[in-house]
N, C-alpha and C positions, 0 to 999 in steps of 0.2 A: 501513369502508374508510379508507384511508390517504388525505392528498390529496398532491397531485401534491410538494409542498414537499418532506413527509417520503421520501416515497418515491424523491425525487429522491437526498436523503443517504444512504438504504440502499444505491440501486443504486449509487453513488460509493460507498462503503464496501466494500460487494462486489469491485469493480472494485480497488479498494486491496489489499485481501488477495488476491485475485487474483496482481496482480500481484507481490506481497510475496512471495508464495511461489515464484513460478518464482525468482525474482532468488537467494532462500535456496537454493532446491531444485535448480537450474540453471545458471541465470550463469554465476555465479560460481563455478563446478566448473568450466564449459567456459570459462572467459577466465584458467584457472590456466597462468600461463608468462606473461603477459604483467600488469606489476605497476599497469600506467596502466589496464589495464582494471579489474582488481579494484580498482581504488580507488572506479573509477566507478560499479562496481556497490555497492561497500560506501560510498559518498555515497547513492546511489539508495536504500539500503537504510534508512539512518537517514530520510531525506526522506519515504517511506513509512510507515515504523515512525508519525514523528510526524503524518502525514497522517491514517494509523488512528486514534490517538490522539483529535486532535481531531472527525475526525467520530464518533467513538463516544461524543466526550463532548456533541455537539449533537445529537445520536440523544438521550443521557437527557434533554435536557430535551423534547424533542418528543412520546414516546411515555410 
């Protein structure tokens, strides 16, 4: 069994792609016509991207 730590970082990882994906999948399709929102999604997006990043690289050293 995991303890609470690691498991803490999966489910926040989870939650990151999660999110990652609507923002790719969604968003930013439906906020097309307005240029301040897709910036804000494509900010959100990179902030994401490297949020995944790092917890998947605090994920290898845990498991």
């Amino acid at each position: 069994m995991l303890n609470n730590h690691v498991y803490n970082l999966l489910l926040q990882a989870t939650q990151e792609h999660k999110s990652l994906w609507r923002i790719k999948d969604s968003y930013k399709k439906d906020a097309e016509g307005c240029a301040e929102c897709i910036a804000f999604w494509e900010k959100m997006e990179k902030d994401k991207e490297g949020h995944v990043a790092e917890l998947e690289e605090m994920l290898k050293k845990h498991i």
